[in-house]
N, C-alpha and C positions, 0 to 999 in steps of 0.2 A: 971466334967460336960460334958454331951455330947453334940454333935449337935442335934438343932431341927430335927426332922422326915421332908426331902426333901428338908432343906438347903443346898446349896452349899456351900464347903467352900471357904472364903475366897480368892479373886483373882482366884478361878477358872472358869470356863466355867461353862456354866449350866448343862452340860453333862459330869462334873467333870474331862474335861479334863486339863492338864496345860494352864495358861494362856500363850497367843503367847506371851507375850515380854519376861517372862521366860525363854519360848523355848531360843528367840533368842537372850537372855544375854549368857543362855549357849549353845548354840552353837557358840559364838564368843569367851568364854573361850575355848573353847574344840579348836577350830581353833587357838588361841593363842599359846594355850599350846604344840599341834601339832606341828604346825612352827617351836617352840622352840625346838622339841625333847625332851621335858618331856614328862614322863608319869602321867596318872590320881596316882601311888603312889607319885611318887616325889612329885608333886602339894600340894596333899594332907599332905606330911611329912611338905610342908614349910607352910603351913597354921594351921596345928593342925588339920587336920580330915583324915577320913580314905578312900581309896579310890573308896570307894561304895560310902560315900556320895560326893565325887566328879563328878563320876557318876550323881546322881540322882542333882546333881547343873547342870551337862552339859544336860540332858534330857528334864532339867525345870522340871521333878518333885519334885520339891522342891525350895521354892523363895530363892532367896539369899539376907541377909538385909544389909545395907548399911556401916556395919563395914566391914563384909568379902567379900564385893564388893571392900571394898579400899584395903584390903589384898591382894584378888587376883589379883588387877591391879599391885600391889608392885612388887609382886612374878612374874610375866608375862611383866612387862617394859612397859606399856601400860600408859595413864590418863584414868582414870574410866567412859570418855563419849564414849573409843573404844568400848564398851558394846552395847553400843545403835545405834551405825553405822547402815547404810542402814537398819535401822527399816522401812517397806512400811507401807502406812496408813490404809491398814484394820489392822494393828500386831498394831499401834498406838492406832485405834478404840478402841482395845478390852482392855484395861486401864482396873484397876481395878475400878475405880470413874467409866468409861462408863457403866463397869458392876451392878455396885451398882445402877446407875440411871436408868438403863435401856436402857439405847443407845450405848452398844456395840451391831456389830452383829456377828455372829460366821461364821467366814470366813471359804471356803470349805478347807477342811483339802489338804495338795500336796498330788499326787500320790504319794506312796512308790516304785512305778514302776519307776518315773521321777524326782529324788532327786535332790535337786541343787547342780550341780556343784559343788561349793567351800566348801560342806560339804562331799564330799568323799573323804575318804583314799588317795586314788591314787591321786587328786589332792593335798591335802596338802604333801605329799612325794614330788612329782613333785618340787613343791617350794621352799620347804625346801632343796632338789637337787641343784635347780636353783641357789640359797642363797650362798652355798656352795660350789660354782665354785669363787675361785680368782680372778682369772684374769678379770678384766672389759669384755677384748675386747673377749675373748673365752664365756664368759657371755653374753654377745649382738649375737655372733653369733648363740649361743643355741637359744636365745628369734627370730632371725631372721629364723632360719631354723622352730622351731616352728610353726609360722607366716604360711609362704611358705607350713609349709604340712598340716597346719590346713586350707587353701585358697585352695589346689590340691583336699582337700575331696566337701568341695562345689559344 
């Protein structure tokens, strides 16, 4: 059966984009997994999928339902609410119930110009670097020297 002629599907936007909390399930996988130094195959070997659909879980183009949400928290070392972390309230709004009622609104998409931070490469490397240093106190001075050149660009 198909979709009616100018439904949306399911949990999407009306402009059939991914819903936001999608997005930002997966992008808090994709940041997980990062950290950890796996890759979307690995992921994907210890869950049973292939690493496009890891991909497309980390995009939000594709929901992820609430078995292989507890999978990938397993696989990742997380509890399944690190998912929902700093969800902001228009990504709250857009619920799929808001959409279905009619009281979501579709939040302005970020610039692709002005990406957050914590979903760039270089910063999850960064961390994952960080992580990686032993020693406590060589640790703190890295986080201190940071501090200091990140306060000199100001």
């Amino acid at each position: 059966m198909g979709k009616a002629a100018g439904k949306v599907p399911r949990g999407r936007l009306e402009d059939g984009a991914p819903n936001p909390i999608d997005s930002h399930v997966g992008g808090r996988v994709r940041l997980r997994r990062t950290l950890m130094g796996m890759t979307q195959e690995q992921l994907g070997e210890a869950i049973g999928l292939t690493f496009q659909q890891v991909q497309k879980y980390e995009r939000g183009a594709n929901r992820m339902g609430a078995s292989r949400l507890f999978d990938v928290a397993r696989v990742l070392d997380v509890p399944v609410s690190f998912f929902f972390d700093d969800l902001d309230d228009a990504t709250k709004a857009a619920s799929p119930a808001a959409i279905i009622k009619g009281e979501a609104f579709q939040a302005e998409a970020p610039s692709s110009l002005d990406p957050d931070p914590m979903c760039r490469r270089e910063t999850l490397e960064l961390v994952r670097a960080y992580y990686n240093i032993s020693d406590p106190q060589i640790r703190r001075r890295v986080y201190e020297l940071a501090k200091a050149l990140g306060a000199s660009e100001a």
